[in-house]
C-alpha beads as a LAMMPS data file, in Angstrom:
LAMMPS data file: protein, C-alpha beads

180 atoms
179 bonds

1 atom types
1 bond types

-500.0 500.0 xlo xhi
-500.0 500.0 ylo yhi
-500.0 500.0 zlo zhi

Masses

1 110.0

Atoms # bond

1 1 1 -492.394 311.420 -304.385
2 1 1 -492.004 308.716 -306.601
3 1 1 -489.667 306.090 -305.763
4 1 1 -487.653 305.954 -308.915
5 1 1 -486.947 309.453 -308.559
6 1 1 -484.461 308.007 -306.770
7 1 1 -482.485 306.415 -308.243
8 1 1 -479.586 307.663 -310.142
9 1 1 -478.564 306.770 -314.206
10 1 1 -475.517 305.041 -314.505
11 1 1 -472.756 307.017 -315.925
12 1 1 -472.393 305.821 -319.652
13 1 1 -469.405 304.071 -320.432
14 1 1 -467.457 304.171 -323.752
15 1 1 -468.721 300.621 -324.168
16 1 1 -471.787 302.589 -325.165
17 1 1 -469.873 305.121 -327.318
18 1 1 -473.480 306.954 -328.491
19 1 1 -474.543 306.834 -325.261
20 1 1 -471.231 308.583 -324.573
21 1 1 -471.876 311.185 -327.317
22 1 1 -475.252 312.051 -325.386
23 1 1 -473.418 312.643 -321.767
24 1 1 -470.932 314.942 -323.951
25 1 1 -474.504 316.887 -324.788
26 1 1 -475.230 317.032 -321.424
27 1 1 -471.797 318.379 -320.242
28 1 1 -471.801 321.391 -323.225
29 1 1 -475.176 322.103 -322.094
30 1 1 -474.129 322.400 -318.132
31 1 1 -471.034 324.423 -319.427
32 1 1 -473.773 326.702 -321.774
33 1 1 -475.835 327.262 -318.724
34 1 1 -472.680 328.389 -316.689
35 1 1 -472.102 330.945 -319.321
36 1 1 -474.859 331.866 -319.145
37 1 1 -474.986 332.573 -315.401
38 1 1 -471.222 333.916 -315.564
39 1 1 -472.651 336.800 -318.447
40 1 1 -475.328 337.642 -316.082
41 1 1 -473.063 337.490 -312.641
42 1 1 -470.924 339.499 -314.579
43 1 1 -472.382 343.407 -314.618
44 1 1 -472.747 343.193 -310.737
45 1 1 -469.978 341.389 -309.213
46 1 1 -467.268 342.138 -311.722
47 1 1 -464.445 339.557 -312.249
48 1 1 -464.701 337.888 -308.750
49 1 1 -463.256 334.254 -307.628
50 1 1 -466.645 333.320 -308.432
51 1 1 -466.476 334.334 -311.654
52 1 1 -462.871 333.926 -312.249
53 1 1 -463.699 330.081 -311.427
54 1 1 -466.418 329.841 -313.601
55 1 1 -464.385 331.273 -316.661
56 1 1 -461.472 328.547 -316.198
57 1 1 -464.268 325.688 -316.054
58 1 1 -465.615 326.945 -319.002
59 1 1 -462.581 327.197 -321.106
60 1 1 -461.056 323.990 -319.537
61 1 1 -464.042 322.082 -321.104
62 1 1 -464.480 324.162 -324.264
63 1 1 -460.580 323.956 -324.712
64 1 1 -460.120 320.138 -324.170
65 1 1 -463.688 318.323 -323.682
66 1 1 -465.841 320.141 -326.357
67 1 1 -462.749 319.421 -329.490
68 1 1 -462.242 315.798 -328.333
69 1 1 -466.586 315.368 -328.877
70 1 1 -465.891 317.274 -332.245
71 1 1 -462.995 314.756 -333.187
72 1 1 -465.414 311.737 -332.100
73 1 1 -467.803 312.802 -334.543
74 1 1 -465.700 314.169 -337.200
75 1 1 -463.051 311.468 -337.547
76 1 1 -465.106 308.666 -336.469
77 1 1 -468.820 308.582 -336.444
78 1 1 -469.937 310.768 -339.249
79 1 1 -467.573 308.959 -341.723
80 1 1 -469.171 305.738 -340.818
81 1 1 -472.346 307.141 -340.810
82 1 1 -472.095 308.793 -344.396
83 1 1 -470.833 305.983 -346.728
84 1 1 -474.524 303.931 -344.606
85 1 1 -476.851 306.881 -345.713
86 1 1 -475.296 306.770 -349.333
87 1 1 -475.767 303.176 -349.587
88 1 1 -479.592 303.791 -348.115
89 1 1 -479.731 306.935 -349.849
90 1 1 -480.806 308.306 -346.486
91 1 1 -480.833 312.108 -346.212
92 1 1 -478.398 311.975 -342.911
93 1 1 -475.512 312.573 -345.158
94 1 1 -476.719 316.180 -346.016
95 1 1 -477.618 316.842 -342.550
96 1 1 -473.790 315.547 -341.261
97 1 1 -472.295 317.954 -343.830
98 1 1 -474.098 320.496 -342.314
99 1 1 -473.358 319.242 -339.136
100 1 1 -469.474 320.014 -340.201
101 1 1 -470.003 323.512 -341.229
102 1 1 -471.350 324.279 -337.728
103 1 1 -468.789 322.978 -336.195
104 1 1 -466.363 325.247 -337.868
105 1 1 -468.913 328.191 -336.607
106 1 1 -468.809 327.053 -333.013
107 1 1 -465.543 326.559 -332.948
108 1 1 -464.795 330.463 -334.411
109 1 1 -467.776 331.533 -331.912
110 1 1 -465.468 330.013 -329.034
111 1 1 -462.900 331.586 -329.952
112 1 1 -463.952 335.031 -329.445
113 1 1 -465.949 334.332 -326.371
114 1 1 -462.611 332.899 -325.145
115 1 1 -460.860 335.906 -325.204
116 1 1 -462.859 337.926 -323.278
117 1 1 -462.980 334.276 -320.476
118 1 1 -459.352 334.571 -320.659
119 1 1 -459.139 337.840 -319.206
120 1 1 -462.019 336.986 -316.406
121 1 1 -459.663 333.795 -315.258
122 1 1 -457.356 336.558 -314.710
123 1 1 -459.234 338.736 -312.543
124 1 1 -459.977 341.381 -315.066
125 1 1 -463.281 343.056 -315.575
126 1 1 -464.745 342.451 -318.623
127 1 1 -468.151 341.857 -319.792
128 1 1 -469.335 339.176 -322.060
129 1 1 -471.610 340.367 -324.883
130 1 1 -475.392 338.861 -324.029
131 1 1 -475.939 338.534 -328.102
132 1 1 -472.600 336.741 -328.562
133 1 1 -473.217 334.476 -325.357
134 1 1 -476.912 334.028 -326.642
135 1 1 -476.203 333.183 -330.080
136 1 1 -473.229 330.418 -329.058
137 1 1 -475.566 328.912 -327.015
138 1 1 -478.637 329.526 -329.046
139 1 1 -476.323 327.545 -331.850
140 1 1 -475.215 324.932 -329.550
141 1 1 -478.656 323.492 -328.434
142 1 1 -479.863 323.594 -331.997
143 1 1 -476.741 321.465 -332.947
144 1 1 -477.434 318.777 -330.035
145 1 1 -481.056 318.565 -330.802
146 1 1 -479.937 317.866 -334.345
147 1 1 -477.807 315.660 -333.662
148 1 1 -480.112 313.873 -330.843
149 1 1 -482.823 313.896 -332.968
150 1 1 -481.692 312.872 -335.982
151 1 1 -477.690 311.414 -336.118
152 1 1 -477.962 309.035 -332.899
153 1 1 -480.831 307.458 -333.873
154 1 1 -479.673 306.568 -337.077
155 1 1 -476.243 305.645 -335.945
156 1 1 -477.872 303.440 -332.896
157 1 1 -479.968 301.510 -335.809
158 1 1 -477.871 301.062 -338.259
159 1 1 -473.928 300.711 -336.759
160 1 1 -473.095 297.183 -336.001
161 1 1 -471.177 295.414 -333.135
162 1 1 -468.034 295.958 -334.569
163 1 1 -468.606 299.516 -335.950
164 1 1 -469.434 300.319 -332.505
165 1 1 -466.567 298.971 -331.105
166 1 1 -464.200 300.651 -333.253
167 1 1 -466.088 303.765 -332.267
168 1 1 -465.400 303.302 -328.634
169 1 1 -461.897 302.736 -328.951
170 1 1 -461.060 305.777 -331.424
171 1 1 -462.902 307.673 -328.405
172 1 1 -460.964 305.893 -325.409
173 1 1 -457.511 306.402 -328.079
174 1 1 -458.455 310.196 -328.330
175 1 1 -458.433 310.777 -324.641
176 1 1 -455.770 308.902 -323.271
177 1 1 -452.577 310.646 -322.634
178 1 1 -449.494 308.545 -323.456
179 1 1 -446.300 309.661 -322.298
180 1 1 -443.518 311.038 -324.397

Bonds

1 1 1 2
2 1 2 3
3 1 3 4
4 1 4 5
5 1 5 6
6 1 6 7
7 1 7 8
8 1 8 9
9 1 9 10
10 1 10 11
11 1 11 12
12 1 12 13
13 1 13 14
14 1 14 15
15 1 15 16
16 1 16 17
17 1 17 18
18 1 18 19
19 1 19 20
20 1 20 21
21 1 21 22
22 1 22 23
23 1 23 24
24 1 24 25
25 1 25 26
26 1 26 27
27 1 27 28
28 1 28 29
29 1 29 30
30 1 30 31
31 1 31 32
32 1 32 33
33 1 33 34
34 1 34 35
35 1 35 36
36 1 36 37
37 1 37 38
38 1 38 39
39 1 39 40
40 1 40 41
41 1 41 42
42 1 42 43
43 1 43 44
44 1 44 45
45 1 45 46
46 1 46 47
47 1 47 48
48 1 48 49
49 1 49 50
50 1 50 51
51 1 51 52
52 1 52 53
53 1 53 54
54 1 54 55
55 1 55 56
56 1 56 57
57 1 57 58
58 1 58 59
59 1 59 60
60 1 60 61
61 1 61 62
62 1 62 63
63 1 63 64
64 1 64 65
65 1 65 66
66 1 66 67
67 1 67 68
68 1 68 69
69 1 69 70
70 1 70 71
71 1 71 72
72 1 72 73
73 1 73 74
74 1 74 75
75 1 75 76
76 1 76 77
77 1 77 78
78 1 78 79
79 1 79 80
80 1 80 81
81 1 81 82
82 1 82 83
83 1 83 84
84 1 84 85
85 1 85 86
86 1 86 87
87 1 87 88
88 1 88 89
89 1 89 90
90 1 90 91
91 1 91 92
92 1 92 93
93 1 93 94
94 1 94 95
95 1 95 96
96 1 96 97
97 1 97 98
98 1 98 99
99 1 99 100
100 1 100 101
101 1 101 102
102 1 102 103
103 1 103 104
104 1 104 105
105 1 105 106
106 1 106 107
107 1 107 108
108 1 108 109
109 1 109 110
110 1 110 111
111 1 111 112
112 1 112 113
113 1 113 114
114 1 114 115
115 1 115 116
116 1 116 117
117 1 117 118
118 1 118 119
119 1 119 120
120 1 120 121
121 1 121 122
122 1 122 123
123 1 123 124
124 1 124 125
125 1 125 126
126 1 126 127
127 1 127 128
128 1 128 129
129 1 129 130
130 1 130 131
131 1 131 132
132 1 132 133
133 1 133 134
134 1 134 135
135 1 135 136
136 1 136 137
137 1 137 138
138 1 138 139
139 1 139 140
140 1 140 141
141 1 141 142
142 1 142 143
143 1 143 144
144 1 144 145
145 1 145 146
146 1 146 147
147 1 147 148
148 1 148 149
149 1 149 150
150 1 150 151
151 1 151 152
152 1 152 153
153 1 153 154
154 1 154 155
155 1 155 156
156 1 156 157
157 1 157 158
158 1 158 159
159 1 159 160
160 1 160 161
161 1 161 162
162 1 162 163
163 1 163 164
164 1 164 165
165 1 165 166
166 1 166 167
167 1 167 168
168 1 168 169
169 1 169 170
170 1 170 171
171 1 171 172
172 1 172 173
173 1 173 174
174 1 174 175
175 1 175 176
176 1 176 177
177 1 177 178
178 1 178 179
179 1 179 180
C-alpha cells in the first residue's frame, strides 16, 4: 500500500470557489450513482426504508444542492466567463450557451424522475424507468466532463483575484439562510 493512499484531500473551501464547483461534481455524481442503485434495488425490494431513504437523499440534493450549483454557474461564473472568451474570441462562449440549454434539460429530466422519487419517499411502489434514469445520468456526466474539461480550466486561467473572490461570495450569499 502506498503511503499517500492515506491520506485524505482537504475538503475545498469556497475560498477556492472552482475548486468548490468540482466537489459539487462529485456530490451529483454520488447522488447519480445512488439512483442508480435505488432503480436497480427497486424491482426486488419494492419501496422499502432502504429505498424510501435513498429517494429523500436524492431529491433533498437534486431539490436544494443541484439548483444552488446551477445558480453558481448561471448567475455568476458563466457571465464572467463569457464577456473573457469574447474579448479572446475563445470558443468557451459557445460551449457555456450550450452549457445553459442543458441545464434547462436536466432540470425538466428531474422533474419527472422526481415524481416517481416522491412517491418512493412515501412508501409506495413504483419503479423508475432504467432509460429515463440512464439518460439523466448519461446527460449529467457528459455535462461535468464538459464542464471539467473545458469551463474550469479556462475560468482557473483566466479569472483574477478579485473575480474569484466575488465568485466565492455570490456562492457563500446563495447558501446562507437569513432569517425573515
Amino acid at each position: 500500500m502506498k503511503s499517500d493512499s492515506l491520506l485524505i484531500k482537504p475538503a475545498p473551501s469556497f475560498d477556492e470557489p472552482v475548486e468548490m464547483l468540482k466537489a459539487c461534481h462529485e456530490r451529483i455524481a454520488a447522488q447519480c450513482a445512488t439512483l442508480e442503485k435505488l432503480a436497480a434495488h427497486l424491482p426486488s425490494h419494492g419501496a422499502n426504508t432502504q429505498a424510501q431513504q435513498a429517494a429523500r437523499n436524492i431529491m433533498r440534493y437534486f431539490d436544494i444542492a443541484a439548483p444552488h450549483h446551477h445558480a453558481d454557474e448561471e448567475q455568476d461564473l458563466f457571465p464572467v466567463l463569457m464577456e473573457i472568451s469574447q474579448r479572446q474570441c475563445s470558443p468557451v462562449g459557445a460551449r457555456i450557451a450550450s452549457l445553459l440549454d442543458e441545464h434547462r434539460s436536466l432540470e425538466a429530466s428531474w422533474a419527472q424522475l422526481r415524481i416517481v422519487l416522491a412517491d418512493i419517499a412515501k412508501g409506495k411502489t413504483r419503479l423508475l424507468e432504467p432509460v429515463r434514469v440512464a439518460d439523466f445520468i448519461g446527460a449529467y456526466r457528459s455535462h461535468i466532463a464538459l464542464e471539467e474539461s473545458q469551463i474550469f480550466p479556462f475560468a482557473e486561467a483566466c479569472l483574477d483575484r478579485l473575480q474569484l473572490a466575488r465568485l466565492s461570495a455570490a456562492m457563500v450569499a446563495r447558501r446562507t439562510i437569513t432569517p425573515r
